[in-house]
N, C-alpha and C positions, 0 to 999 in steps of 0.2 A: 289336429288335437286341440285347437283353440275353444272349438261347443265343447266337446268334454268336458274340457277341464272348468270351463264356465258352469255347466253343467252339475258336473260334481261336487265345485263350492257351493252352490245354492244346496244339494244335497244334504252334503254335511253341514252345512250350518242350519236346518232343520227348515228350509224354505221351500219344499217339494215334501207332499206326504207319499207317504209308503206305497199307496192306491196308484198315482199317478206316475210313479215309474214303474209298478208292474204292469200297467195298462202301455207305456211306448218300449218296457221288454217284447212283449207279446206282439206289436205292431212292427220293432226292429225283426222280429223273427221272422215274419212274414217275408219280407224283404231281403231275407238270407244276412242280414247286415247286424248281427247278437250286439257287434260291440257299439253300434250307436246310440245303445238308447238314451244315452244321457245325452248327448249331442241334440236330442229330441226335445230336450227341455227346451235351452235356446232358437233351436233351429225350425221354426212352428210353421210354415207355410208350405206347400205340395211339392215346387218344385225343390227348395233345398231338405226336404226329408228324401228326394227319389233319386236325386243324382251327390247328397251328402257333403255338399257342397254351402257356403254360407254365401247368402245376395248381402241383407240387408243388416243393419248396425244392431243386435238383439238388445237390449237393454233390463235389465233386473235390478234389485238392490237386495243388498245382505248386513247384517248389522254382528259384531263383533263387539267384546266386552269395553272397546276404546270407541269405535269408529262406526259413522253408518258409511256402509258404502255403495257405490253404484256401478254396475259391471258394464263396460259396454263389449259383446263379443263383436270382432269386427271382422268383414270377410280378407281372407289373405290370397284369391284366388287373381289377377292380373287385371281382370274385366273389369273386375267389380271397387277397384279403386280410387274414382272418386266417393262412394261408400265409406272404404277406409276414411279418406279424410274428414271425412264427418263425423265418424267417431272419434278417430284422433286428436283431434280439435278442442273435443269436451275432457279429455282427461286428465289427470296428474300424474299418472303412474301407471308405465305403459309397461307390459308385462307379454315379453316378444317369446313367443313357444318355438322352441327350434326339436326337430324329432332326430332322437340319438339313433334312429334305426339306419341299416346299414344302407347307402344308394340314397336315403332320403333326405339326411341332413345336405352331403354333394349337391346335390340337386337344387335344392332352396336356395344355394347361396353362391353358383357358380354365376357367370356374368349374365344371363337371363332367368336366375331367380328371381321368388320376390322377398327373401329376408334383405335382404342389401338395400331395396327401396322403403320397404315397413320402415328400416330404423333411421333410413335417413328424414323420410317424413315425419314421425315421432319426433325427432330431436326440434325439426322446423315447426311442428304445430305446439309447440311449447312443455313437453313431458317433461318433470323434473328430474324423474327416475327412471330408470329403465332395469325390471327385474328378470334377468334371462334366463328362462327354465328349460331344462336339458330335460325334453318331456321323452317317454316310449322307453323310458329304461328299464321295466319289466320285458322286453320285449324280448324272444329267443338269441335272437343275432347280438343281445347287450348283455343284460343278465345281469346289471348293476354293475358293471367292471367301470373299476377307477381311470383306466387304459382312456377309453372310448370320453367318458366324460372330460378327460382333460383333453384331449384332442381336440373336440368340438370347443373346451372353453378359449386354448390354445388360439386356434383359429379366429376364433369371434373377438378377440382382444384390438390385436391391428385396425380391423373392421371398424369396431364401433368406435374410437380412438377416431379416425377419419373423418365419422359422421359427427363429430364434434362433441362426445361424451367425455366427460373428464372420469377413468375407469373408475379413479382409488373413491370418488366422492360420488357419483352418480349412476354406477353398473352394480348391479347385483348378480349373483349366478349362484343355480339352484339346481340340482338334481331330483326328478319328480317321477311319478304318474299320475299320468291324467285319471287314467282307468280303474285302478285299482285304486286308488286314492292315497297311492304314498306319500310323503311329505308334502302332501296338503295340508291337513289340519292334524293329523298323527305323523310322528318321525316315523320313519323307516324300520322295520323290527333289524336288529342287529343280524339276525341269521342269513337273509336279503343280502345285505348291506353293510359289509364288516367297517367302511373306511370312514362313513358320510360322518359318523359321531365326535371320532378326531379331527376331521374336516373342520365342522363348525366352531367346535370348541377352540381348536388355534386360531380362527376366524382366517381360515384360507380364503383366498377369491374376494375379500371383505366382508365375506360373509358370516356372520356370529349368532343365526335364529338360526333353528333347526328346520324348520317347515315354514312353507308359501307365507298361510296367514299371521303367523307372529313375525315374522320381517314386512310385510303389508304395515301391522299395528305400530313397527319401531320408526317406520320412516318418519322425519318432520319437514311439514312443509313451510317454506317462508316465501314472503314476498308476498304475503294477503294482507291487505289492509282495508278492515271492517269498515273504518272512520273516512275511505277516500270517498270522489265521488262516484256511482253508479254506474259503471258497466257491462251490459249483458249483451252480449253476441242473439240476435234472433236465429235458431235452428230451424223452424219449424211453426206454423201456426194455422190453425182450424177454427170452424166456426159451433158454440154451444151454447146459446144465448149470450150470444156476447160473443167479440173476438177475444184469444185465448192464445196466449205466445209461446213458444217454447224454448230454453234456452240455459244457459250456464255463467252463473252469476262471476263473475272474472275477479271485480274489486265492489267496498261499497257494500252495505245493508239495504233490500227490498223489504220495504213496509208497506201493506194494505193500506191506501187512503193518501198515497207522496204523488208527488205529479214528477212526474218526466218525460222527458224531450225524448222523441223518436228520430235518427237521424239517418239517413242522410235528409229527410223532408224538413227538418224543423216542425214538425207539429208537438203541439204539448197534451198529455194525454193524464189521466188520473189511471190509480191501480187499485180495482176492485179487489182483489182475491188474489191469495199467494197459495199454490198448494206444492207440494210433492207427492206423488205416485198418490192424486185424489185425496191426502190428506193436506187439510187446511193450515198455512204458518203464518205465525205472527212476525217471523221477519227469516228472512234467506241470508244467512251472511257467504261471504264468497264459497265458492269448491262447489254448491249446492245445483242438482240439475234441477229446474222448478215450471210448471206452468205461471203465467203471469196472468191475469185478468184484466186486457186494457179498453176502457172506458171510452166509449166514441168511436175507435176506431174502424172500419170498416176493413176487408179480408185484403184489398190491395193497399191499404195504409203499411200496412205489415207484411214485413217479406222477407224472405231468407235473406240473410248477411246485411240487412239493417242492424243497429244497436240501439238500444235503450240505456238512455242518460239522464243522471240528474245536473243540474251546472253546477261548475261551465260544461256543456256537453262536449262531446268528442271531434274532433276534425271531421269534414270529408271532403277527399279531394280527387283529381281527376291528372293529377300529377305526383310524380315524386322520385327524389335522388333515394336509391339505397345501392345497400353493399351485397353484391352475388355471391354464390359459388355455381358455377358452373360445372353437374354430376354428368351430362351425359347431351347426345344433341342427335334432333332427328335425323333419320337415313338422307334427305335432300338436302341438311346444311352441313359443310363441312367447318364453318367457324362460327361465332359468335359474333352478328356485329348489329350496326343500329339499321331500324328494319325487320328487326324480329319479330314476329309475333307467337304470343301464345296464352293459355289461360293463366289468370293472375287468381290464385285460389290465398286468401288472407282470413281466420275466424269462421267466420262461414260464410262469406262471402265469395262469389266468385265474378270473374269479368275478362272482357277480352282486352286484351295489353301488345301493347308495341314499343321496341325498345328505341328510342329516338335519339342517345345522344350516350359516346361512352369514353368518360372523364379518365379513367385509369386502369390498368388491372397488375396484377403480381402475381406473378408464377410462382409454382411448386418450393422453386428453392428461395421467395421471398422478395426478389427484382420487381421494383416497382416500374414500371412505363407510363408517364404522364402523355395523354395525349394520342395513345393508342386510339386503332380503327377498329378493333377483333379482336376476339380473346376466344381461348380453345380450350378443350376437355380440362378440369383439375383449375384451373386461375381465379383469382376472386377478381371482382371486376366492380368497380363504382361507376352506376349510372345512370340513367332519367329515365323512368317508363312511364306513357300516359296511357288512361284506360278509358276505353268505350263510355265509360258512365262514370258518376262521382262512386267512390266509397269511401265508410264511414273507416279513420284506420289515426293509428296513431306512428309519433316516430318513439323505438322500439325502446329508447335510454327512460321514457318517458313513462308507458303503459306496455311492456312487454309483450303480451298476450295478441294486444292490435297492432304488434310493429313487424311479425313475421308474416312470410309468406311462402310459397314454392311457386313454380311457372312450371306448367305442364304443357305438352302438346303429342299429339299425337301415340296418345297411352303410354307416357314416358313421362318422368320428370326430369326434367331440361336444367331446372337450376332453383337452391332454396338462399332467402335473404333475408336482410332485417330492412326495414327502413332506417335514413339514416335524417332524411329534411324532409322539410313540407313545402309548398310554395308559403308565401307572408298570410297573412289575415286579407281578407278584405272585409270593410263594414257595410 
């Protein structure tokens, strides 16, 4: 339900003409598949229209009478989760769809779904919010019943609490369709939906906006600072006269004509051109997804999960102490010890990691053990992992955004942290 409801925002807020979705009705028909055709807005390449399935990160923007915004739809399907993290990565406000229909919500979130992974990644890739819409309630087997909705919110409570969401301040919960477009940008007609109106108004679940986009517009976000120095995680970057970067301005103002340091290399580079979605800015202050236009640089100068700095620029190192949690560990290890290897996924960076040294860990009921060999399922664990190559990364009290990370291996995520030290300077 994720393209849909993607889909149907760009919809209604007037970003899609009338033409262009009678043309993927007609094309859904073909396909025997009526209800995707909004999914088709997003969903634009051969094989995710034929097997309706999302591969790649869609991206659109939508603008609103407060906010512009930037959608990234991301795929929720197992495979395709380094995917996810790349979109996860660039957001603020991660908006987890769970379907009220009957067998299907079960199924997402028993111990080999993938709602239970989506939220624990969000929380580690920096999401500030998390808005969870209880999508497919027009659905036969629902039918808008109060019953079913709390059940699903019931459940999801525990859960997200786990993944380290504080509920009363950072969960939202939302009753929706993607499809029909209920409480997306219109409430729900009362006839539908006799309960949802008392709902919001007592601000049940903490929730007190009627529909999607007016609790979208209410949220605030803090912890942006225009005035800091510049940094921007590289996503992405192609060649069009000139190299041309892509990326998500974290902290810090991009201004056409400033010089900044490319790191992990230290090269200093000048910034021809700031655009969003081909439109040209005179400056990106943080939240902003933006093209960059850097000066000199050649296509291997720039690379995924480098960052562009103004000084002092950012760390990069090839060591560091942080603090785990430890979600889950693959079928051939039964503990956590030094020797581990797996992928080190930080911003958009990625690298191969080994864990070499583990200072402490503290089990569930809070026992600390200095001086431990191993730590198992559920322990936070402080310890040293060096990685295959430098990255650019900070520690996490400092620049938040460069201090998290997950470790993945083997299509699993193994364990998400913060950092916590850095090795000293060298000059």
């Amino acid at each position: 339900g994720k393209s849909t409801l993607s889909g149907n925002i760009l919809y209604l807020t007037d970003n899609v003409d009338k033409r262009t979705i009678e043309k993927y009705e007609a094309e859904a028909k073909e396909r025997n598949r009526e209800s995707w055709f909004l999914a088709f807005i997003m969903d634009t390449n051969e094989e995710e229209r034929a097997k309706g399935k999302t591969v790649e990160v869609g991206r659109a923007t939508f603008d609103t009478d407060i906010h512009r915004y930037s959608i990234l739809d991301a795929p929720g399907h197992k495979n395709y989760v380094p995917n996810m993290i790349m979109g996860a990565s660039q957001a603020d406000v991660g908006v987890l769809v769970i379907s009220a229909r009957k067998g299907e919500f079960e199924s997402g979130f028993d111990k080999g779904g993938q709602t239970r992974e989506h939220a624990l990644l969000a929380k580690t890739l920096g999401v500030s919010f998390l808005v969870v819409v209880i999508n497919k309630m027009d659905e036969p087997t629902v039918q808008w019943k109060k019953e079913r909705y709390d059940e699903c919110v019931s459940k999801l409570r525990p859960f997200l609490k786990g993944c380290g969401f504080k509920i009363k301040k950072e969960v939202k919960f939302m009753p929706i369709s993607g499809l029909t477009g209920s409480n997306v940008k219109d409430e729900v007609s009362t006839d539908e939906c006799t309960w949802w109106k008392e709902s919001w108004k007592a601000a049940e679940n903490n929730t007190d906006k009627p529909t999607l986009i007016s609790l979208l517009d209410s949220l605030q976000m803090k912890g942006r600072d225009p005035n800091a120095p510049v940094r921007m995680p590289i996503l992405d970057r192609y060649t069009d006269r000139g190299t041309i970067a892509m990326g998500k301005v974290e902290s810090g103002t991009i201004r056409p004509g400033m010089k900044a340091t490319m790191m992990p290399t230290r090269q200093k580079y000048k910034i021809d051109g700031v655009w969003k979605e081909e439109m040209p800015l005179k400056s990106a202050r943080p939240g902003e997804n933006i093209l960059v236009k850097v000066n000199g640089a050649g296509m291997e100068d720039v690379q995924k999960g480098f960052v562009l700095c103004t000084d002092p620029p950012c760390r990069s190192v090839d060591k560091l102490i942080c603090q785990i949690m430890v979600m889950d560990l693959p079928d051939h290890a039964k503990v956590f010890t030094a020797g581990f290897q797996a992928n080190f996924h930080a911003h958009c960076a990625e690298e191969e990691a080994t864990v070499t040294k583990i200072f402490e860990t503290t089990n569930r009921k809070g026992v600390v053990n200095k001086g431990a060999h191993f730590a198992s399922v559920g322990m936070t664990v402080v310890c040293m992992i060096e990685l295959a190559r430098t990255v650019p990364c900070e520690t996490f009290e400092d620049y938040p955004f460069l201090g998290r990370f997950t470790l993945r291996t083997e299509g699993k995520t193994c364990a998400i942290g913060v950092i916590k030290k850095l090795p000293p300077k060298r000059d």
